[in-house]
C-alpha positions in Angstrom: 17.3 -4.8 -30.8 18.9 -5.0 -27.5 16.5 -3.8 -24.5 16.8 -2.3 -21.4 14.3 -3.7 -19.3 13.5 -1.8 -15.6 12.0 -3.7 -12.9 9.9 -1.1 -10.6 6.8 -2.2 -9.0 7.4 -6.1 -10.5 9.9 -7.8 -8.9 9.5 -11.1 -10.5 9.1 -13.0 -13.8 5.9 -15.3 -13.0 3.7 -13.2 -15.0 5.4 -9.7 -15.8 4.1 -9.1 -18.9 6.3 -6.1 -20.8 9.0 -8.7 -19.7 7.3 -11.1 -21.5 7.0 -9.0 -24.8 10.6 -7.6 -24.1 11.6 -11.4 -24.6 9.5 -11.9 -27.7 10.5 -8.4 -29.7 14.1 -8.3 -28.6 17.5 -9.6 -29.3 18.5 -9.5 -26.0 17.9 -7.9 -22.2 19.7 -6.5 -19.9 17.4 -6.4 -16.5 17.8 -3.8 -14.8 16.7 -2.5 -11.0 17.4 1.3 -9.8 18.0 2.0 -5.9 17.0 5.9 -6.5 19.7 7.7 -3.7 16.3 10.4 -3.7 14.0 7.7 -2.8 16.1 5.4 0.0 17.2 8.9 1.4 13.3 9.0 2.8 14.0 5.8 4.8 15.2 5.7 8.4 18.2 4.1 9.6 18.0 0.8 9.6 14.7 0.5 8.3 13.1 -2.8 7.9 11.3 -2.1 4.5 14.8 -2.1 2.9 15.6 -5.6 4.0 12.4 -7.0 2.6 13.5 -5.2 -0.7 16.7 -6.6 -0.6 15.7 -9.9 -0.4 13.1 -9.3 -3.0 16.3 -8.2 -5.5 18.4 -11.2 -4.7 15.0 -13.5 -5.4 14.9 -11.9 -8.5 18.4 -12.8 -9.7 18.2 -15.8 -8.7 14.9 -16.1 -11.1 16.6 -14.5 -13.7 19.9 -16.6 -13.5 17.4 -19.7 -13.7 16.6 -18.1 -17.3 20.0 -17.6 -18.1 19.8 -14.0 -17.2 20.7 -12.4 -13.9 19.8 -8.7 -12.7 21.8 -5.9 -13.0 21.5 -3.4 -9.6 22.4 0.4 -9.9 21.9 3.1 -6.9 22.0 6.8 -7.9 19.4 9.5 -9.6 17.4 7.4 -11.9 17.2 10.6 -13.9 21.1 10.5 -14.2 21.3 6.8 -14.7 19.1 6.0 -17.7 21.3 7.5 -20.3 24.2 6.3 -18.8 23.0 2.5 -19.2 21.6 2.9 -22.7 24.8 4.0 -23.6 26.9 1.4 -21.7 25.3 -1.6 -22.9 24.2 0.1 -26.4 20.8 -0.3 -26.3 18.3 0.5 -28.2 15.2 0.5 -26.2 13.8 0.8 -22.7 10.6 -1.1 -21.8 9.2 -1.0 -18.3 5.9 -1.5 -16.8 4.1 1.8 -15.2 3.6 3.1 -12.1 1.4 5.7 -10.8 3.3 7.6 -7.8 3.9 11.1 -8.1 7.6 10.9 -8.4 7.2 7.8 -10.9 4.5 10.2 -13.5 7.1 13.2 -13.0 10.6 10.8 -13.9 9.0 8.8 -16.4 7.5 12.0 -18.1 11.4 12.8 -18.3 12.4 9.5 -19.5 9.6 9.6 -22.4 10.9 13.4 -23.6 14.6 12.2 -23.4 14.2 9.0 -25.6 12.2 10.9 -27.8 15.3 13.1 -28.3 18.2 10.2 -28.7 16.1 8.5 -30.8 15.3 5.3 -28.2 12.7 3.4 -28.5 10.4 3.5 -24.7 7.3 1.7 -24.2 5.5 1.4 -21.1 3.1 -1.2 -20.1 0.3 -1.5 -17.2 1.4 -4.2 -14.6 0.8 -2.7 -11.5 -3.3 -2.1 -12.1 -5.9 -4.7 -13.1 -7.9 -1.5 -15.0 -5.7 1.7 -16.1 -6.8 5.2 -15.1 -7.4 6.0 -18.5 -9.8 3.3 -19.2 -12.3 5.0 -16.6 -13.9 8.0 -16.7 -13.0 9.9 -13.1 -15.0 9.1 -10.2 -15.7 10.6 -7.2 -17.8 7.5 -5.4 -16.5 4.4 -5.1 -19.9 2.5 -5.9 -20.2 3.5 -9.6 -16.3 3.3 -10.2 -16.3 -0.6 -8.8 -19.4 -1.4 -10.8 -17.4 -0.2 -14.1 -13.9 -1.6 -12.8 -15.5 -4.8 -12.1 -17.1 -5.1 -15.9 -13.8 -4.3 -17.4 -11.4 -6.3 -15.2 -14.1 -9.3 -16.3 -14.3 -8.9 -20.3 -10.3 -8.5 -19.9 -9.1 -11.5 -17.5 -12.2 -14.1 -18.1 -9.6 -16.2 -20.1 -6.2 -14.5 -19.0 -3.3 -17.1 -19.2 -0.3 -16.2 -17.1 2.6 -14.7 -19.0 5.5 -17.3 -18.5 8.8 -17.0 -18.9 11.7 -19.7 -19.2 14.5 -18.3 -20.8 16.2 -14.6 -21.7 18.6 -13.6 -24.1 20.6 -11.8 -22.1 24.8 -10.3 -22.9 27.3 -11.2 -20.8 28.3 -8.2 -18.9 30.2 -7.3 -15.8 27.6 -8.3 -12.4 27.1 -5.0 -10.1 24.9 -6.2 -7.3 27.0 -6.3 -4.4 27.9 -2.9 -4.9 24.7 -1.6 -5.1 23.2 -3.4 -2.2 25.8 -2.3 -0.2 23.4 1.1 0.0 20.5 -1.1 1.6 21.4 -1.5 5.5 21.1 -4.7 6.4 18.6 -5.8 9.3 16.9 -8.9 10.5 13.4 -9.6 9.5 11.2 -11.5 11.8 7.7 -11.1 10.5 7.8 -10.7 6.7 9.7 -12.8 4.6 9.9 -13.1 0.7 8.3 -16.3 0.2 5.9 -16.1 2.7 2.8 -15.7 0.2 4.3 -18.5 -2.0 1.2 -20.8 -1.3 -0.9 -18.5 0.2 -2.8 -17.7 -3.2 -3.9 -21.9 -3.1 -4.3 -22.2 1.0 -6.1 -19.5 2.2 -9.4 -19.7 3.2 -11.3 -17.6 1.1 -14.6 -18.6 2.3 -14.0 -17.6 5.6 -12.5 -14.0 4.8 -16.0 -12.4 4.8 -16.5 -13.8 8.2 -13.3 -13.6 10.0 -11.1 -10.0 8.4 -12.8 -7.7 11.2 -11.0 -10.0 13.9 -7.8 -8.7 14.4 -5.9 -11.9 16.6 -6.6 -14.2 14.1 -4.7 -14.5 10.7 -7.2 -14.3 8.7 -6.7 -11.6 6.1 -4.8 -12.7 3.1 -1.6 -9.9 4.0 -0.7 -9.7 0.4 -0.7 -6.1 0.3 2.9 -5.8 1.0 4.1 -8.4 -1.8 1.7 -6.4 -4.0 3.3 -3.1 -3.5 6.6 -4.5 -4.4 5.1 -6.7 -7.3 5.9 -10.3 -6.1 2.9 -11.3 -7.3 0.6 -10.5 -10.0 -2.6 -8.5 -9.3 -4.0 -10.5 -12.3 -2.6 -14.1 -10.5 -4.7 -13.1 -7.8 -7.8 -11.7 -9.3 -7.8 -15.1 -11.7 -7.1 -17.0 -8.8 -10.3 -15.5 -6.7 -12.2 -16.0 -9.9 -11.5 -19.6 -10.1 -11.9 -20.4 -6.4 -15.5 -19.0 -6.9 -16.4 -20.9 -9.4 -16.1 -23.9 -7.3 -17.8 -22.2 -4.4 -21.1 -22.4 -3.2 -21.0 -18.9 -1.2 -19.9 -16.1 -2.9 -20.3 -13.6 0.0 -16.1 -13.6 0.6 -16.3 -13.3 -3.2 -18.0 -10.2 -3.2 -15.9 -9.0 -0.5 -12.3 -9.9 -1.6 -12.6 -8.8 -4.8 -14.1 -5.2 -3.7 -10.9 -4.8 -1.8 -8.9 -5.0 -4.9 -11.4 -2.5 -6.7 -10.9 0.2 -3.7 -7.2 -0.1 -3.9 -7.5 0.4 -7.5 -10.1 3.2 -6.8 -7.6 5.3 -4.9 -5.0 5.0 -7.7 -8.0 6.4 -10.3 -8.3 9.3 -7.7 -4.9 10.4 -7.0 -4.4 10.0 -10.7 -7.2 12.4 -11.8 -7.1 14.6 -9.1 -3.4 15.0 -8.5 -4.1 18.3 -6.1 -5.6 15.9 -3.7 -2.0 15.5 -3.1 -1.7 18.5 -1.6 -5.1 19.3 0.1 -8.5 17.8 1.2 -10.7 16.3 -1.7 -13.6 18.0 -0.2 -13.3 21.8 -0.9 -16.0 22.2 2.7 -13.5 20.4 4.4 -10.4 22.3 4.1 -11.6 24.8 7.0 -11.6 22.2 9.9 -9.8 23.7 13.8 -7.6 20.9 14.3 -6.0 20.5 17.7 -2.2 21.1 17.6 -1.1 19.0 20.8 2.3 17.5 20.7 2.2 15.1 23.8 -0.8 13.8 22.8 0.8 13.3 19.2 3.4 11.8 21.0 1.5 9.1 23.4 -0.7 8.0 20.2 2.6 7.3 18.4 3.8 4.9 20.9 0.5 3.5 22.3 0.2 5.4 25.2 -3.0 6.9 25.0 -4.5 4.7 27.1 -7.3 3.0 24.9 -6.2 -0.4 24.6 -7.1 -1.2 20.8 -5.6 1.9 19.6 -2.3 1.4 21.4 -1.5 -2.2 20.4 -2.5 -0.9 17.0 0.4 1.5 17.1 2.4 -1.2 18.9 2.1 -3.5 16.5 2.8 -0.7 13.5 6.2 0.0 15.1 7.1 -3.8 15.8 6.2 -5.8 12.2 6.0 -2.9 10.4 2.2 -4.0 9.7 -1.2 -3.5 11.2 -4.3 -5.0 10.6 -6.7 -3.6 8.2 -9.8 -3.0 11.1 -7.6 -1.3 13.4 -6.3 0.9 10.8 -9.5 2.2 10.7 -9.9 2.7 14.4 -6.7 4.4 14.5 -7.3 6.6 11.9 -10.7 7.7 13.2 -9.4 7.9 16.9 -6.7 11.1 15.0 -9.0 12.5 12.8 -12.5 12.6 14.9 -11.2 12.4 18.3 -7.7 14.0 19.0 -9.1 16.4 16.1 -6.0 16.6 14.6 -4.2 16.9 10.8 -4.7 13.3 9.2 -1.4 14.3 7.6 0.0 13.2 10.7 -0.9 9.9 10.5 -0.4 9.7 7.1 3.5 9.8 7.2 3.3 7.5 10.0 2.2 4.8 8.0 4.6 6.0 5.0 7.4 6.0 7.8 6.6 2.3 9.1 3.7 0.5 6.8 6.3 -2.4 4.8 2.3 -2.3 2.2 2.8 1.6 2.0 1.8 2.9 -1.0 1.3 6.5 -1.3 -1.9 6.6 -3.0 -3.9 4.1 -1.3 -2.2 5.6 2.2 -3.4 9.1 1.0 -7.2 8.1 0.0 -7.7 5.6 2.9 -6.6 8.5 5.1 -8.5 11.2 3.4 -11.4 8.7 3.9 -11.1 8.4 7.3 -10.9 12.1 8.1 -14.2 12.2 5.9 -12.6 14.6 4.4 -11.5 12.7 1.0 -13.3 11.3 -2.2 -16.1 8.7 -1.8 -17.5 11.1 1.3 -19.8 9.1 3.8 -21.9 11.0 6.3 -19.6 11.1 9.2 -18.4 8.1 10.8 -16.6 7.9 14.1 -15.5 4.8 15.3 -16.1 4.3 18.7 -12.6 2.7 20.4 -14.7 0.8 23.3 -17.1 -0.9 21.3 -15.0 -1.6 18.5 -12.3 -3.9 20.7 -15.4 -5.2 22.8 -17.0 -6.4 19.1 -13.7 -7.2 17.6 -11.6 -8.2 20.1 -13.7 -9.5 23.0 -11.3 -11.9 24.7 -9.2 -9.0 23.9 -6.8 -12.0 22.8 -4.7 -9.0 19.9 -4.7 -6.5 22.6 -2.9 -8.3 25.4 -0.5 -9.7 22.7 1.1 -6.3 22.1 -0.2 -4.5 25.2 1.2 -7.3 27.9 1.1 -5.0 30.5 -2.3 -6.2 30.4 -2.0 -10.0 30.4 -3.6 -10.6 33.5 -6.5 -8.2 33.3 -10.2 -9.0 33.1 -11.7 -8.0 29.3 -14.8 -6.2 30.6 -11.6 -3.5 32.2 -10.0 -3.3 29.2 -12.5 -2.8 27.1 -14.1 0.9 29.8 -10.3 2.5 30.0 -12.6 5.5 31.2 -14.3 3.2 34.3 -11.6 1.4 35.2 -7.6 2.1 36.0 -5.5 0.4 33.8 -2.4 1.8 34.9 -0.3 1.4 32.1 -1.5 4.8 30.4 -4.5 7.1 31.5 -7.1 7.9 28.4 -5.6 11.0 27.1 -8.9 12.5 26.4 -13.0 11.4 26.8 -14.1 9.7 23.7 -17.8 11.0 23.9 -16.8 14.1 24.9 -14.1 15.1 22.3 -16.1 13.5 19.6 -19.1 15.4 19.9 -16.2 18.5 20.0 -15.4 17.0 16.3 -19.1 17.2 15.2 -19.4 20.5 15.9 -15.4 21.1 14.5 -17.0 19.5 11.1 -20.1 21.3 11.1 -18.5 24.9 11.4 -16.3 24.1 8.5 -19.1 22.9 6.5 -20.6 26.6 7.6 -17.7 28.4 6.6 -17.0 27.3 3.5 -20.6 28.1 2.5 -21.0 31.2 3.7 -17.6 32.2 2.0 -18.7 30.8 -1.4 -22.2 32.2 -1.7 
């Protein structure tokens, strides 16, 4: 049969396995990537994240032309598109590897029903996920989930052999790329290239990750999230490449650690995936009564790093200049919002969809769900304190001055007591200790109301 294979969320043949089996049960393939005109029309102008995807594409081809393949690029409606490919290149199948976003389980719903109708054969295949929602039963704490993920992503990948892939059977057929790519606007990327994680499976410092992720001026976290959203690497390359480095290791503390980072990213996909109303309000029924703040200039100050607590601001600095910030910060930033400004953590939640080049609407939905202590996996609730957190993580306050330079020249102890100490290039917009007790109480009262309005 001839096969029409999607690319989505695997941009590359090292390892893609329902590429692999496309190879082995068909006559030939015609690859096949879709610029959705619904999806790109979310982007901004100019917007970084479609560079990185371009680049990504042409990559690809060039992988594919090194099989004796090469990709085909279409932009439209996916919806719209599918039936007009099976038809121009007569084929008689459509394989793809799943993906769990809302839009993907609403499309691909439509794609099943439609080749069911016209008589093509679709199968689907999990790439994107080292353990399938389905395999688990739902869970609402991450503890028990990562014990059960961990035993199954174990008994599946002990032994797993990559999936490789030297040649494609693949028709000759008119090349579209140019024309398609013509819908991605071009831009210059300075901090995240294609090939930047090529050896960084083999040359990173595991053993130190444990030790040295919380500190946000040195590179020292593995920054694979981004290449894992698009898929230009395999979750199961790097889970069987952690495994293996371990094995060799005497300490297995950044083991422990590394690996229950992949498990909560997988977590949030479970969540979103059995609780798909999460979507659209808090996880925590006693949390959906909280008096948020509704303050536009303070909205606005945060967004630019303005709001005159230095670890928070280079956070947001460095969001909107490498379209990237590091994983501790995150946190502080989400907890300054949520538990300080008291405000909707929806806000920040299309920030990072705006800017994040990693964003992945799941994970950004849980994490900030999580951070409002509002979401699944509830902890009793946590405000990170913005002065201790850059005095602990950031003592030299060596990340801060890089993308706050206004404050090259200033003594740490100052930067680290805004509220003490003038630092001119933004007042605090508010007293930490002040407006988080506020939150406290905001939480409490919400926790109150929903009880009394359910007994």
């Amino acid at each position: 049969m001839r096969t029409l294979f999607v690319f989505r969320q695997d941009i590359r043949i090292d390892d893609n396995v329902w590429l692999y089996y496309a190879i082995q049960e068909s006559r030939d393939i015609v690859p096949v990537f879709i610029l959705d005109e619904t999806i790109l029309a979310q982007f901004p102008p100019h917007d970084k994240r479609l560079d990185f995807l371009q680049q990504s594409l042409e990559q690809l081809d060039r992988q594919l032309r090194q099989c004796g393949s090469y990709l085909h690029v279409y932009y439209g409606k996916s919806k719209e598109l599918y039936p007009q490919l099976v038809k121009k290149y007569q084929c008689d199948a459509i394989y793809r590897n799943k993906s769990y976003g809302i839009g993907s389980l609403t499309r691909d719903s439509h794609m099943r029903q439609w080749c069911r109708s016209n008589d093509v054969l679709y199968k689907e295949w999990n790439d994107f996920l080292l353990v399938e929602p389905d395999e688990i039963k739902p869970y609402k704490m991450y503890t028990p989930f990562s014990k059960k993920w961990l035993q199954l992503a174990k008994e599946k990948y002990a032994h797993y052999e990559p999936k490789v892939i030297t040649q494609i059977q693949s028709p000759a057929f008119v090349h579209h790329n140019q024309e398609a790519f013509a819908h991605l606007d071009k831009w210059i990327m300075t901090h995240w290239q294609i090939n930047g994680r090529k050896d960084m499976l083999e040359q990173f410092d595991y053993e130190s990750y444990h030790e040295t992720r919380n500190t946000p001026s040195i590179a020292w976290t593995s920054t694979l999230s981004p290449y894992i959203r698009m898929g230009l690497v395999s979750i199961r390359k790097i889970y069987q490449t952690v495994r293996n480095k371990a094995k060799k290791s005497r300490e297995l503390s950044w083991y422990e650690t590394f690996i229950k980072e992949l498990g909560r990213r997988e977590f949030w996909h479970h969540v979103a995936f059995h609780f798909p109303e999460t979507r659209q309000e808090e996880f925590l029924a006693k949390r959906r009564y909280i008096q948020r703040e509704n303050n536009e200039e303070r909205l606005h100050k945060r967004s630019t790093g303005m709001t005159g607590y230095p670890l928070v601001d280079a956070g947001m600095r460095q969001l909107r200049q490498e379209n990237w910030m590091h994983n501790r910060v995150r946190m502080v930033v989400a907890s300054f919002l949520c538990k300080d400004m008291i405000m909707d953590w929806r806000h920040g939640m299309k920030e990072f969809e705006r800017y994040l080049l990693d964003h992945d609407s799941n994970v950004n939905l849980g994490s900030w769900q999580w951070s409002a202590s509002v979401g699944a996996d509830p902890k009793p609730l946590r405000i990170f304190n913005p002065l201790l957190q850059s005095k602990r993580f950031d003592p030299e306050c060596l990340y801060i001055k890089k993308y706050i330079p206004e404050l090259s020249h200033v003594d740490p102890r100052c930067i680290h007591d805004p509220l003490n100490n003038d630092l001119w290039y933004a007042s605090p917009i508010l007293d930490h200790y002040l407006w988080s007790k506020k939150a406290k109480q905001r939480y409490y009262e919400s926790q109150s109301h929903y009880q009394s309005s359910h007994h």
